[in-house]
C-alpha positions as CSV (number, residue, x, y, z in Angstrom):
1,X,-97.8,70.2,-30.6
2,X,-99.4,71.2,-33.7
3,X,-99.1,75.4,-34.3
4,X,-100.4,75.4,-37.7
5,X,-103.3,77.3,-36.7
6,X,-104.8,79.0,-39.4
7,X,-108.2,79.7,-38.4
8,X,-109.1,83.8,-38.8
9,X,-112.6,83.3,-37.7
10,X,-113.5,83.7,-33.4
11,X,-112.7,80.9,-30.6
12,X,-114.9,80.8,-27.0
13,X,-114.0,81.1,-23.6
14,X,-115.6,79.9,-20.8
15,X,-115.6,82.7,-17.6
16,X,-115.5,80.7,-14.5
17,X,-117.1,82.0,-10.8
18,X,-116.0,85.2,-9.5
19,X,-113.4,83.6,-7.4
20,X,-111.7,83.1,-10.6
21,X,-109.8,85.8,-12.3
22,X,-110.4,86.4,-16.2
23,X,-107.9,85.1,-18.5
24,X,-105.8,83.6,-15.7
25,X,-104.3,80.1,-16.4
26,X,-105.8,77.1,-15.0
27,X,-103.1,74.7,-13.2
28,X,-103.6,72.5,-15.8
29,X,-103.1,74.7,-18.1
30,X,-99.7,76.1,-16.4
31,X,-98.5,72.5,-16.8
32,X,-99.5,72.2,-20.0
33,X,-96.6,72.2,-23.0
34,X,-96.9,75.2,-23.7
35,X,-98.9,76.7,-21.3
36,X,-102.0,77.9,-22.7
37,X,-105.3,79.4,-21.9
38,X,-107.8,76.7,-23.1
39,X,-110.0,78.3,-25.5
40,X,-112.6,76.3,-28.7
41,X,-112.5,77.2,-31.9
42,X,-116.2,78.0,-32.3
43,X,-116.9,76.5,-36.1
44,X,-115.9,73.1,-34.0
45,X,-116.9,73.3,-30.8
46,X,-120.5,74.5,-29.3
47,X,-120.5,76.4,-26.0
48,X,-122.1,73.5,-24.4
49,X,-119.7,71.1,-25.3
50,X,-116.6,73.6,-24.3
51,X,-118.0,73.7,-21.0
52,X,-118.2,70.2,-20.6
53,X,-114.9,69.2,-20.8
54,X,-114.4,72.0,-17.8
55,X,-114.0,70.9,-14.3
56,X,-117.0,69.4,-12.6
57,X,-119.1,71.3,-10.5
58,X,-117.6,74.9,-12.1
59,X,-119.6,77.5,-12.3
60,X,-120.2,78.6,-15.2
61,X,-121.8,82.3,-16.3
62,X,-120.4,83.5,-19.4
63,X,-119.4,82.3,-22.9
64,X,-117.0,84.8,-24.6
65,X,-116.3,84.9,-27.9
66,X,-112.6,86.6,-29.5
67,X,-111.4,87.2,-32.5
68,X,-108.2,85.2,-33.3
69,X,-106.4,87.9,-35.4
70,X,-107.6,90.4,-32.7
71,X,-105.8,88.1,-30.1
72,X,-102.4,88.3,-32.1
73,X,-102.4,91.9,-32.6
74,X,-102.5,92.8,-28.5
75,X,-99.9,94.9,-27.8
76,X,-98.6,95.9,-24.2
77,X,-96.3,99.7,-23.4
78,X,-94.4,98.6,-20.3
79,X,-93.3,100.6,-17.5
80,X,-90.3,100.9,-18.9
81,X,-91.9,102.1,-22.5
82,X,-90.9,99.7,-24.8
83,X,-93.5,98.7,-26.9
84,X,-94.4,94.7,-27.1
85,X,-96.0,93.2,-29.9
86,X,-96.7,89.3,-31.0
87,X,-97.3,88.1,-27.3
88,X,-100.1,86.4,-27.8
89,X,-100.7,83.1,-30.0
90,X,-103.6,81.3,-30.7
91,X,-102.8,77.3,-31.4
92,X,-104.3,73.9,-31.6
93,X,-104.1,71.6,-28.4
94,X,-105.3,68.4,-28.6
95,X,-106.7,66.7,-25.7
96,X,-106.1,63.7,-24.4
97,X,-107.6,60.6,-22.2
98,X,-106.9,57.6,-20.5
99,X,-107.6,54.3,-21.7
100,X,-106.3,51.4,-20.7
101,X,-102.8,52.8,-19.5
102,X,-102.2,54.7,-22.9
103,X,-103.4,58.6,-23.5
104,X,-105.4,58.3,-26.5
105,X,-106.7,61.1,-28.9
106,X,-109.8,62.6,-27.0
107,X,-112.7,61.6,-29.4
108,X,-115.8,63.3,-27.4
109,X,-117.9,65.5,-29.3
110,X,-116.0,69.1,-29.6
111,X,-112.5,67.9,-28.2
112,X,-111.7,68.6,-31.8
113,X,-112.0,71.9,-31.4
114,X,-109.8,72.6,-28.2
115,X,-107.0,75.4,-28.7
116,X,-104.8,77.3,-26.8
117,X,-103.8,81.4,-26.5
118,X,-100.4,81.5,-25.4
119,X,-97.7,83.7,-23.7
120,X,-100.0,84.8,-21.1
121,X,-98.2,82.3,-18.6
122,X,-94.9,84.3,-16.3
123,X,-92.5,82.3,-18.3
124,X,-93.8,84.1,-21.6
125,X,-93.0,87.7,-20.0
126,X,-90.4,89.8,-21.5
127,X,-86.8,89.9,-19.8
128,X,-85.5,93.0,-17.5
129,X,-89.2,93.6,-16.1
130,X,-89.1,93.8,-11.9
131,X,-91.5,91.2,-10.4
132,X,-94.0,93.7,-10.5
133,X,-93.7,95.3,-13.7
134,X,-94.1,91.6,-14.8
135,X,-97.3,90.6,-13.5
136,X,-99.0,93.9,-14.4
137,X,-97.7,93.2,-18.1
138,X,-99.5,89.9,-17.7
139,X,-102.4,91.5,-16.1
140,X,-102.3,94.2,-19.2
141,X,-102.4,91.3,-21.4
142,X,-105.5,89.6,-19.5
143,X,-107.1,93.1,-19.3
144,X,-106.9,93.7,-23.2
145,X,-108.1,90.0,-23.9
146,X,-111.1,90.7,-21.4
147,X,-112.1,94.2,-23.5
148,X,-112.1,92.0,-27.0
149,X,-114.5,89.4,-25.1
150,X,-116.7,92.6,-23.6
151,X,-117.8,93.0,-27.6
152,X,-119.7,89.5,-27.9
153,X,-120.8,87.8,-25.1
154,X,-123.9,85.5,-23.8
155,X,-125.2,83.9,-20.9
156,X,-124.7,79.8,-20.9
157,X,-127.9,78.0,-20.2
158,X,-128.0,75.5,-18.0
């Protein structure tokens, strides 16, 4: 998995229906190595071709755009005051498809430009939290990524 990722500039996200909570991990995703939010890095990938690669029929409203260095610099104060910082990582993940029996490189336009922001995932939460204190960490960590994406937004066309 290649974590070389040097890119400063911004990536996209793709909001789902309402059903679907912002930020939250995708089952695919969970099982992904590491799990990762799929994100595009935007100099690769248009919006269009980022929401293509989603699941069919998915509803989509909103292309976000975030900051990569703002992404790493999230920090979360749990309930029991420490202070986390470096949760979050932003990385390249390359997608894959089937041919002939064998996963090949994905080689449709934009699949270049597929990342990941990881450590949102409950594996990625800090030791000695309760149940609850860990999942409103994660949900601090979702809520801080959603107020980065609340500064650039736009409506997908369909």
């Amino acid at each position: 998995m290649p974590k070389d990722y040097r890119e400063k500039g911004k990536i996209l996200a793709i909001q789902l229906d309402k059903e679907v909570k912002a930020f939250d991990l995708s089952t695919s995703d969970k099982k992904s190595a590491p799990p990762h939010l799929s994100v595009w890095e935007e100099s690769l990938t248009t919006a269009k071709q980022a929401y293509s690669f989603l699941q069919e029929n998915s509803l989509c409203k909103l292309v976000i755009r975030l900051n990569v260095d703002e992404v790493r610099k999230i920090e979360v104060v749990a309930e029991d005051k420490n202070k986390y910082s470096g949760l979050l990582d932003v990385i390249w993940v390359h997608l894959f498809q089937e041919s002939n029996g064998k996963k090949i490189k994905d080689r449709r336009p934009g699949a270049k430009g597929h990342s990941g922001i990881t450590g949102l995932d409950e594996k990625s939460t800090p030791e000695g939290l309760t149940n609850k204190q860990a999942k409103n960490f994660r949900k601090s960590l979702r809520f801080q990524l959603a107020e980065l994406a609340s500064k650039d937004h736009s409506l997908l066309d369909e």
